[in-house]
C-alpha positions in Angstrom: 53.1 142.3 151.2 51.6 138.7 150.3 51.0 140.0 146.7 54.0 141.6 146.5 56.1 138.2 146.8 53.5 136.2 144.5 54.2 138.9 142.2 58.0 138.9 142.2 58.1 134.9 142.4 56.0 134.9 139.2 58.4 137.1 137.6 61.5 134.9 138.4 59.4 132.1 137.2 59.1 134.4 133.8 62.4 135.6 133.9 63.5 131.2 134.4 61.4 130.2 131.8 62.7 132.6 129.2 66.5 132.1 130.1 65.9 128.5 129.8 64.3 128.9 126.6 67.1 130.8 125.1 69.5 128.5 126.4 67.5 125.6 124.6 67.5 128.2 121.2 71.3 128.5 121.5 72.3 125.3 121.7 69.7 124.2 118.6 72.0 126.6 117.3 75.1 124.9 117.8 74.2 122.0 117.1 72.6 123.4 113.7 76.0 125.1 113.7 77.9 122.0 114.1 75.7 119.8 111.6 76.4 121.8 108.7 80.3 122.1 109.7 80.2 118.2 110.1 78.7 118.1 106.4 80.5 121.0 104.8 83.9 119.1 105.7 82.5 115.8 104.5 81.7 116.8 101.6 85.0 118.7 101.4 87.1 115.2 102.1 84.6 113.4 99.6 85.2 115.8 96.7 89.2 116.1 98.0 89.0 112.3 97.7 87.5 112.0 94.3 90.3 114.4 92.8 93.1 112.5 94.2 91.3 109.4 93.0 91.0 111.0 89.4 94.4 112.6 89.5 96.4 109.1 90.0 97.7 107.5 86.6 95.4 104.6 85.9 98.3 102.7 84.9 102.0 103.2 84.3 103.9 101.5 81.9 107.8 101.1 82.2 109.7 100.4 79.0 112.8 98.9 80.4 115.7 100.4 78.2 118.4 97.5 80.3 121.1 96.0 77.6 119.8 97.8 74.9 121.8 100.8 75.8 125.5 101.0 74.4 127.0 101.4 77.4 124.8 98.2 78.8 126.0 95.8 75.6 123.9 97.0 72.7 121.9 94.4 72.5 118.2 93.4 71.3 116.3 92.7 74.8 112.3 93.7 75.0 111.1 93.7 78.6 107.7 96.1 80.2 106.9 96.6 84.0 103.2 97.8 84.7 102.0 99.2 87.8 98.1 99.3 87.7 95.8 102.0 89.7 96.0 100.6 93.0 99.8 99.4 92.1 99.5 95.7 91.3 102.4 94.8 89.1 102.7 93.4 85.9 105.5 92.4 83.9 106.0 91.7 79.9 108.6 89.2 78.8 111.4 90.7 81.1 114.4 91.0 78.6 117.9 89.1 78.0 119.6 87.4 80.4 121.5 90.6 81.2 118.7 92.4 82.0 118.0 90.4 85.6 119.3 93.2 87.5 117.7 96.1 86.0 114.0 93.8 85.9 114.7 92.8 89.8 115.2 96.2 90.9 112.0 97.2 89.2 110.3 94.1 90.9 111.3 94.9 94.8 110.8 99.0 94.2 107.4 98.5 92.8 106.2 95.5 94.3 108.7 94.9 97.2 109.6 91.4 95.4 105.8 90.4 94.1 104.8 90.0 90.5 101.1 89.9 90.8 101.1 89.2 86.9 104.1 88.1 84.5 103.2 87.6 80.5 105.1 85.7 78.1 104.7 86.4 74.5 107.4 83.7 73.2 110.4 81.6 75.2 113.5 83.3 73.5 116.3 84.2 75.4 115.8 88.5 74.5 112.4 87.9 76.1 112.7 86.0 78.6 116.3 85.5 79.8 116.1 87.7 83.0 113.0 85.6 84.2 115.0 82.3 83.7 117.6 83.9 85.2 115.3 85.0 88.4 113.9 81.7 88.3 117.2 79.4 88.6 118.6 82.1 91.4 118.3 80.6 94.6 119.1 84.0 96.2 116.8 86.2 94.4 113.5 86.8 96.2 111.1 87.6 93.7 107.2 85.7 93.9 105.3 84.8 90.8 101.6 85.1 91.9 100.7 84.5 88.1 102.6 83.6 84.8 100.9 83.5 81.8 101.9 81.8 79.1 100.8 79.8 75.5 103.6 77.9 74.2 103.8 74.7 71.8 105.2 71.8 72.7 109.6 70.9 73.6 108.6 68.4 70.9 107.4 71.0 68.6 110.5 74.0 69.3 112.7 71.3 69.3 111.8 70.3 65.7 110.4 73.7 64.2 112.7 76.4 66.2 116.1 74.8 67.0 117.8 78.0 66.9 115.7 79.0 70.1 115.6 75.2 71.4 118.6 75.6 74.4 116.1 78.2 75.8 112.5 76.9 75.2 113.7 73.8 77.0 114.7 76.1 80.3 111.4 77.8 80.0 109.6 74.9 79.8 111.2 73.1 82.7 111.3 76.0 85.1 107.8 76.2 84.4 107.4 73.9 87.8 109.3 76.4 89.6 108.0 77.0 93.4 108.6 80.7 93.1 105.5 80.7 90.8 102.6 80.2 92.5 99.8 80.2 89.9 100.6 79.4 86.1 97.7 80.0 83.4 98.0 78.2 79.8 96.3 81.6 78.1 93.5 80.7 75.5 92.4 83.1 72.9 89.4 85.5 73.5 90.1 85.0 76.9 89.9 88.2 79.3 91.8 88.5 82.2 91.2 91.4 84.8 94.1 92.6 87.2 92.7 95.3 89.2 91.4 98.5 86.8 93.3 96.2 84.1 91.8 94.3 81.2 93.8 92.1 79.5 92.6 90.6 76.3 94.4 87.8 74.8 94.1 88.0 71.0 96.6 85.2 69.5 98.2 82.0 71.1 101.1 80.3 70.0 99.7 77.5 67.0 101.9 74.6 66.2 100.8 74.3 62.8 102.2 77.5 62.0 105.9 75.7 60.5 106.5 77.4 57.6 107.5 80.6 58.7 109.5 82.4 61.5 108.6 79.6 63.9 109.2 80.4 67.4 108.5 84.5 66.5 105.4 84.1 65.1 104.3 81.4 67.4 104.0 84.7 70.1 101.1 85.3 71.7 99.8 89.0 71.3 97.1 90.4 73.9 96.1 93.8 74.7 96.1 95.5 78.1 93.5 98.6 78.8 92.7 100.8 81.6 89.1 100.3 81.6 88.4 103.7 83.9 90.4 105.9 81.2 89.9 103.4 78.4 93.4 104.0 77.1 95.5 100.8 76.2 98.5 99.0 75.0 99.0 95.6 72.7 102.2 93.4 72.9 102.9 91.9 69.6 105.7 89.9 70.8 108.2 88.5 67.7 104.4 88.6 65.6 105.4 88.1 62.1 103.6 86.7 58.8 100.8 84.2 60.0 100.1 86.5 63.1 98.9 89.3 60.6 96.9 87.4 58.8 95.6 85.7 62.2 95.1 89.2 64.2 93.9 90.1 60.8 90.5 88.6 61.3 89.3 90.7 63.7 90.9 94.0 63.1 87.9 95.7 65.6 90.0 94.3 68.4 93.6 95.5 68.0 92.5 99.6 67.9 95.2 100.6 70.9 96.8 103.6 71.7 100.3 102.3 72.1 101.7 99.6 70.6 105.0 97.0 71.1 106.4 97.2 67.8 106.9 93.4 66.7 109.8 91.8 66.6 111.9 95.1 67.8 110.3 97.5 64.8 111.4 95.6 62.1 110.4 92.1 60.3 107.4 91.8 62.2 103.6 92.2 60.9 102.3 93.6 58.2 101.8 97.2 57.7 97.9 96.4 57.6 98.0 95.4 61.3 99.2 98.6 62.5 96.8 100.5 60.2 94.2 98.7 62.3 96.1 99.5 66.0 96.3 103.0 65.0 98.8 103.8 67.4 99.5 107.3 69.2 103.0 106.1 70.5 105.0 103.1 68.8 107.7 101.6 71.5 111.0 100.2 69.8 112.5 98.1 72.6 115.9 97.8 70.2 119.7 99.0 70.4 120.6 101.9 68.2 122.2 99.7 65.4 119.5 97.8 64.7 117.0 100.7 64.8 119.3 102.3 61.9 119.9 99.3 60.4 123.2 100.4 60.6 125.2 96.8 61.3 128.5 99.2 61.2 129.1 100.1 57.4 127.0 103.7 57.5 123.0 103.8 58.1 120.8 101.7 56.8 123.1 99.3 54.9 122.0 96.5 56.8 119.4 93.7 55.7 116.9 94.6 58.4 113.3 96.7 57.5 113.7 99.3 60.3 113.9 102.5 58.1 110.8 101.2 56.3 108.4 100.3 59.5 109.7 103.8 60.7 108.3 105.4 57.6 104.9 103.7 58.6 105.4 105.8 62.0 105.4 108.5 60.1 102.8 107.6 58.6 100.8 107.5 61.7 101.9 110.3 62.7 102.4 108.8 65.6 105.3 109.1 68.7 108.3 107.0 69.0 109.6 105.4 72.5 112.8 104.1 71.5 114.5 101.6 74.6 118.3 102.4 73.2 117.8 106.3 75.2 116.6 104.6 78.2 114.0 103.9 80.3 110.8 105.8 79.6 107.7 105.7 81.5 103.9 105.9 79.6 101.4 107.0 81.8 97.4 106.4 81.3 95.2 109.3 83.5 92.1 111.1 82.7 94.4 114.0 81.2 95.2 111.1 78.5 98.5 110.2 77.8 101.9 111.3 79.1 105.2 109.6 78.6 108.1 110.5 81.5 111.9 109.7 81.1 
């Protein structure tokens, strides 16, 4: 009987210990199990992650079409908003006077009233109207972070651009405003970074330049890039006859895949400086009459050089955006280029 009970009590010891260990292999299991869930799904979210990453636009460019359209006046007005990857904003001259609404609504949709970055190529009123109009509004909540800028002196405009003068004065002064928090007096070579954004600035405004288009080719022309897609866009301003020669010296530096045509796609620089951009896309920020040349006797009876910079386009081969249809958006991604109306 005694060895009856040792015998059955070393059995449930047996049957205990093996129970216990398969208890102990099933949950090594689940907890394998679970591992490899936990880093299947991480992995999952990491690669998920990366193709959101790669599918956003690296940087969106808005050609404001504003007053050029008929039915907004039909008149010359240039003006750019810029949202970079991670949506900083950036704006290019602005536009006419007129165009404060169309630029502020842009401003507080985009960057719900903050400019992280404003450029000036030159202080006349088709540039920059709307931003001394935003400026001198008391109402109108909109926050310069940074403004950058290279202009001569009132001395200077006042002598060498008095057509322009009424306007480079308001610039100038407003230029203290308190809605601009930061203002940067560009230099050339200098390199500015705004987020995935490079900006390089290539000309500054040069007061010895007084035998020309003074106040137009007094511009300063930089060039923006999206250094994770390495696709980019120059702004020529009003660039004219001394600016080719000038951007001239370093052609290596104005290759870009879209360019601002100067001074609205006619009487700006030389063929030669757009044989160095090689652009894919050409953007005419212009109204219909003057990208005809059509100043309302037929098509191109007018004194302007519109038809002949458009033959360059053709040329190139390359894609018109032209402001007088409306706004159009240019997108940079790792597809390449897209352009949206």
């Amino acid at each position: 009987m005694k060895e009856q009970i040792e015998t059955n009590i070393d059995y449930n010891n047996h049957f205990n210990r093996g129970t216990k260990m398969k208890k102990k292999e099933f949950f090594s299991k689940v907890i394998v199990f679970v591992l490899l869930c936990f880093v299947l799904f991480s992995l999952l979210y990491i690669q998920r992650k990366n193709y959101i990453e790669d599918s956003k636009d690296s940087m969106k460019i808005y050609v404001i079409g504003g007053s050029t359209l008929q039915e907004y006046g039909g008149v010359i007005s240039c003006g750019y908003v810029i949202t970079t990857k991670n949506n900083e904003l950036i704006v290019v001259d602005g536009g006419i006077d007129a165009d404060k609404l169309f630029l502020e609504e842009y401003i507080k949709r985009l960057g719900n009233g903050t400019v992280s970055h404003w450029y000036i190529t030159h202080p006349h009123q088709d540039h920059v109207g709307a931003l001394i109009q935003i400026l001198e509004d008391d109402n109108c909540d909109i926050t310069i972070e940074n403004l950058y800028y290279s202009f001569n002196s009132l001395e200077w405009y006042k002598e060498y651009d008095k057509r322009g003068f009424e306007t480079e004065e308001k610039m100038l002064s407003l230029l203290d405003s308190k809605k601009i928090k930061n203002k940067i007096s560009c230099e050339k070579n200098q390199e500015i970074y705004m987020d995935n954004v490079k900006c390089d600035i290539l000309k500054i405004a040069d007061s010895e330049m007084i035998n020309t288009d003074n106040g137009n080719d007094s511009s300063m022309c930089f060039k923006m890039t999206a250094t994770d897609v390495n696709k980019s866009i120059i702004f020529l301003g009003d660039a004219y006859y001394y600016s080719s020669i000038e951007l001239l010296k370093n052609p290596q530096k104005l290759k870009a895949d879209v360019v601002q045509m100067a001074h609205h796609g006619q009487n700006g620089v030389s063929k030669d400086v757009y044989i160095a951009i090689a652009p894919e896309i050409c953007c005419f920020n212009c109204p219909a009459w003057l990208y005809n040349n059509n100043p309302g006797s037929g098509y191109n009876t007018g004194r302007w050089q519109s038809i002949e910079v458009q033959s360059w386009v053709q040329e190139f081969r390359a894609q018109s955006v032209l402001s007088f249809l409306g706004d159009r958006i240019i997108k940079f991604n790792q597809n390449g280029i897209e352009i949206e109306a």
